[in-house]
N, C-alpha and C positions, 0 to 999 in steps of 0.2 A: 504493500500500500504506500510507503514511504518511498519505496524504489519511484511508484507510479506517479506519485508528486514533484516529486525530484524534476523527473522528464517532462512531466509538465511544464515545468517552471523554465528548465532550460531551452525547449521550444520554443516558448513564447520570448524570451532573452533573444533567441537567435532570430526569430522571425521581426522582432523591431530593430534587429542592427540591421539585418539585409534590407528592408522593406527603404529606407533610406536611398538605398545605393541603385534599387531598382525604379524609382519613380522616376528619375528624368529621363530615363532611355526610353520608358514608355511612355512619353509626352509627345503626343502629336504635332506638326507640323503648326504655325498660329495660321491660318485662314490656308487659303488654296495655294497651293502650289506650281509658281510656274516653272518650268526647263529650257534652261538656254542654251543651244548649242553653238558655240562659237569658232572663230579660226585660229585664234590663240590670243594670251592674256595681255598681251601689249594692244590690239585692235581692240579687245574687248572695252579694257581698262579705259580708254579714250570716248567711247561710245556707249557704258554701262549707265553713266551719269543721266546723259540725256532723257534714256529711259525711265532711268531713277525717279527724274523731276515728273516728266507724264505721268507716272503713278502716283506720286506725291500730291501734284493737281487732280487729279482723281480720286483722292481720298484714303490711300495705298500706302501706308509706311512698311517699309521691309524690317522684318521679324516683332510687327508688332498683328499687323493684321492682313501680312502676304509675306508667301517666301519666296526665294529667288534660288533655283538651282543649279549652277553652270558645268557645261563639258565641254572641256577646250580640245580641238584637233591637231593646234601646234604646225599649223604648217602642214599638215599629213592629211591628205583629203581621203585617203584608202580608209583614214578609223575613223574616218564618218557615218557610215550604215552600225559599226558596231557602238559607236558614244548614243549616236539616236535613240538601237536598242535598248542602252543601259535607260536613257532618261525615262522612255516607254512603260521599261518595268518599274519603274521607284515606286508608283505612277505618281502623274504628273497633271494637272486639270489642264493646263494651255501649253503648247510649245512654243518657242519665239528662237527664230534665228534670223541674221545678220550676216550669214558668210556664203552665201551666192549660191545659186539657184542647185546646186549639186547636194548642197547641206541639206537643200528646201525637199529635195528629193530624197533624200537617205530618209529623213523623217518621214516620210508619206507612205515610203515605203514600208516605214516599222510600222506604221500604224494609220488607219482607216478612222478612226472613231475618234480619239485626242484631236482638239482643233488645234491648227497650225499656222501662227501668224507670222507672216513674210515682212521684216524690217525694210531688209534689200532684194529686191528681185530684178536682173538684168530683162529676162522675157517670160513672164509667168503663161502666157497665152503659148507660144510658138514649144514651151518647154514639157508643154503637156501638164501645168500644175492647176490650173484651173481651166473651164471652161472655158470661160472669158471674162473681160473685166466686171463688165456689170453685173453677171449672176457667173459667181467664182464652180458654184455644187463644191460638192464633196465637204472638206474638212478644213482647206487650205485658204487663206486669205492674206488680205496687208497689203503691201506696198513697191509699187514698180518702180523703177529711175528709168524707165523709158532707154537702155543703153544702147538701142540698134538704131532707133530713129533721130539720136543726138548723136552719132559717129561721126555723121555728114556735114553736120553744123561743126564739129570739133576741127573737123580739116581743111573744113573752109576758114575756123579763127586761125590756125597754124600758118593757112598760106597765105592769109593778112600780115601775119607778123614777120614772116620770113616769104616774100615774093617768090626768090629767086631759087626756092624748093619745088622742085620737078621728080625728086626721086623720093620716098617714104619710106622708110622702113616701118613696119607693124611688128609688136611684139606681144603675141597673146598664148594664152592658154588651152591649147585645144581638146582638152580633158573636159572645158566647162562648158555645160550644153548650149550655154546663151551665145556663146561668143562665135562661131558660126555665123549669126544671122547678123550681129554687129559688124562681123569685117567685109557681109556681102553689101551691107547698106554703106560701108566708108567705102569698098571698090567701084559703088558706083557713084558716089561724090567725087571720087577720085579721077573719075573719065568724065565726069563736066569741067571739073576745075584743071584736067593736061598734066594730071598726076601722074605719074607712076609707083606699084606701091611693092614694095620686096615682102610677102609674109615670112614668120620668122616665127615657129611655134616653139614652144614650151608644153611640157605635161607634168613635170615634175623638179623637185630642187635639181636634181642630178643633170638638167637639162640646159643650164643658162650657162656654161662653160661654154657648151659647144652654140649655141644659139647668139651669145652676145659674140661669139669669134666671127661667126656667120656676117653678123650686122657689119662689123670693123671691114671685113673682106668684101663688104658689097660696097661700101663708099657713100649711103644715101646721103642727102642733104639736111634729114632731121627724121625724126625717129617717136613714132607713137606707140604709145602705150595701153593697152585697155587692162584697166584695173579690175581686181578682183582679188580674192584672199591671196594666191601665188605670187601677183605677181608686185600686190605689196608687202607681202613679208619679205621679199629680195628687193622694195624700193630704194635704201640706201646703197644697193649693188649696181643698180640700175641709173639714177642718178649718180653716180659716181665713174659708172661708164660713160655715159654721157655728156660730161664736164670732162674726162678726159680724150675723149675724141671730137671735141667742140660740135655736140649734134644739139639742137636745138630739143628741147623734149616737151612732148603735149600727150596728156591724161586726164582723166578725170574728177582727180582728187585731188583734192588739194594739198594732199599731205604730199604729194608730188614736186609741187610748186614752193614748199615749203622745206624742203631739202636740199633743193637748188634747181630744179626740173625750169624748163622757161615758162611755161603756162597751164593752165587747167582750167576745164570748161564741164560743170554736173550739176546735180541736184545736191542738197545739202547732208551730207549722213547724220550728222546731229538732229537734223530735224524728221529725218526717218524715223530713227530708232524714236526721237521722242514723240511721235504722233503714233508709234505701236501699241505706245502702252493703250490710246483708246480703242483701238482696237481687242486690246486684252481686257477691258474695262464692260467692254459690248458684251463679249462674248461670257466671262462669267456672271453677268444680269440676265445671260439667256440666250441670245441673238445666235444662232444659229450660225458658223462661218460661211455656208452656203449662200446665206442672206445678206450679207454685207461686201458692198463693190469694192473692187483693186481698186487703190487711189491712184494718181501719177501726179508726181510734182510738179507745183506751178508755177514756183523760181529756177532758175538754175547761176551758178554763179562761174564767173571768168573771174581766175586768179591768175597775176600777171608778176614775174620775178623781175622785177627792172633792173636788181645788181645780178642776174645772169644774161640778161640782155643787153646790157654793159659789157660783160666780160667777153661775150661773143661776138661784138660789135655792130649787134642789132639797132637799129633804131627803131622804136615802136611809135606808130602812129596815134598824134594827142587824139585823134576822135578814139582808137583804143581804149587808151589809158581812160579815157573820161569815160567809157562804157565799163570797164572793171569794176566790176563789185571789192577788188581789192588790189594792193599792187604793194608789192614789198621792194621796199628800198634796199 
C-alpha cells in the first residue's frame, strides 16, 4: 500500500516536470501560415520587407497573428520541386513566391489545392500557370511584370542611349520557361530598330565561364540582360564583365544599374512583392484564387548610371535623363 503511494507520488512529480518542457513544442503556429519559396536569402532579405509592410497595412503582424515560413533554393533551381514539397507538407494555408515562373511551377506542381500567389511572374499566361489574366482557374494567382512585351521597349531605350549599337549580345537563361517568349519579342524589336542580336544562353552556375567567353569573342556593341533568379545571383559577375570589356549593359533591374550596369528599364519588385500581400489578405477572407485577376504593373521605371556613362564615354540625351525615374551620379 505504501509501495503504491510512493509511485503515486512520484508520477505525479514527474508528470509536472515534463509537462513544462512539452507545452511549447505543442503550441500551434499564431494564425495561418504562409510558405515562401524563394531564390536565396540575399534577394529575399531585400524584398521580404516590402511584403512585410503589405501585411502590416493589412492588419498582419508576423508571429503575433500570421507566420511567415521560408525555403531558400540558393541559387539551385533543381531543389525547387523538392523545397515546394517540403513547404506542401508543413502544410501551409497560402504559398507566395518571388523567384520566376519555374518556382511558380515547382509549387503547382506539389500541389492543386494550397493557393498560390505569384509576386513575380515573367508570362503566367504563355507558361501554362493560369488560364488567363482575368479569370487565372485553378489555385494560382498575383502578379505579372509583363517581361516579353517590355523586351522591345528595353532595346529600343539601349539604342537611344548608345546609337551606334548594331550588334547585341543577349544573355538569358534558357532553363526558365518565360524567357523564350521575351527574347522572341526583343528579336523582333531588334529587326525594326537594324539590330542584330548574338543569343548567349545560360542554364546553370556552371555555364557563365563559357557563355561570358562566348560574348568577349563575339565583339557586340553592348550587351542585354534578362533578369531573373540566375542570372542575378551572378549580377556582380556580370557587371563586372561588362565594365571590363566596356559593353554598355541594359536589364531590368535595377539592382543592375546599381552595380555599375548603364541602364534598366521594369516594373518595381518592391512594389510587387508589397501588393502580394493583398492578394494573401483576399485569399485567406475567402476569395477563391480562381476568382481574382493577374495584375500587371502600371509604372515601370528607367534607371540610368550617368558615372558609367561617363566612364564609357557615352553621352546621354537630357530628354533621357529628364524621362529617368532615377539616375545615379
Amino acid at each position: 500500500m505504501w509501495c503504491s503511494a510512493i509511485r503515486c507520488i512520484v508520477m505525479l512529480i514527474l508528470s509536472l516536470l515534463v509537462a513544462p518542457l512539452a507545452t511549447p513544442a505543442q503550441q500551434p503556429a499564431k494564425g495561418p501560415r504562409i510558405g515562401i519559396l524563394a531564390s536565396g536569402v540575399a534577394a529575399s532579405t531585400r524584398l521580404s520587407e516590402p511584403f512585410r509592410q503589405g501585411l502590416r497595412e493589412l492588419g498582419y503582424v508576423e508571429r503575433q497573428n500570421i507566420s511567415l515560413t521560408w525555403r531558400y533554393a540558393e541559387g539551385r533551381a533543381e531543389r525547387l520541386p523538392e523545397l515546394a514539397a517540403e513547404l506542401v507538407r508543413l502544410p501551409v494555408d497560402v504559398l507566395v513566391t518571388g523567384a520566376g515562373d519555374r518556382a511558380i511551377l515547382a509549387l503547382k506542381h506539389a500541389t492543386s489545392t494550397i493557393p498560390i500567389v505569384m509576386a513575380v511572374s515573367a508570362d503566367p499566361v504563355g507558361t501554362g500557370l493560369v488560364a488567363s489574366l482575368a479569370q487565372p482557374g485553378g489555385n494560382v494567382t498575383g502578379l505579372s511584370i509583363q517581361a516579353a512585351e517590355v523586351s522591345g521597349k528595353r532595346l529600343d531605350l539601349l539604342k537611344q542611349a548608345v546609337p551606334q549599337a548594331s550588334r547585341v549580345a543577349v544573355l538569358w537563361n534558357a532553363s526558365e520557361p518565360s524567357k523564350a517568349s521575351e527574347l522572341h519579342d526583343t528579336q523582333v524589336a531588334a529587326q525594326a530598330l537594324g539590330v542584330t542580336l548574338h543569343s548567349v544562353e545560360v542554364r546553370g552556375p556552371d555555364d557563365f565561364d563559357g557563355a561570358l567567353a562566348a560574348i568577349a569573342k563575339e565583339r557586340p556593341d553592348a550587351l542585354l540582360v534578362f533578369a531573373e533568379p540566375l542570372t542575378l545571383n551572378h549580377q556582380r559577375r556580370i557587371v563586372d564583365f561588362a565594365t571590363q570589356h566596356r559593353l554598355p549593359l541594359m536589364s531590368s533591374n535595377k539592382e543592375f544599374a546599381e552595380a555599375g550596369g548603364l541602364m534598366t528599364y521594369g516594373a518595381s519588385l518592391p512594389a510587387l512583392f508589397r501588393r502580394a500581400a493583398y492578394y494573401v489578405d483576399r485569399i485567406l477572407k475567402g476569395t477563391k484564387p480562381a476568382d481574382l485577376p493577374v495584375e500587371q504593373p502600371t509604372k515601370f521605371a528607367l534607371v540610368i548610371n550617368l558615372k558609367t556613362a561617363k566612364a564609357l564615354g557615352l553621352t546621354i540625351a537630357q530628354s533621357m535623363l529628364v524621362r529617368a525615374d532615377e539616375v545615379i551620379q
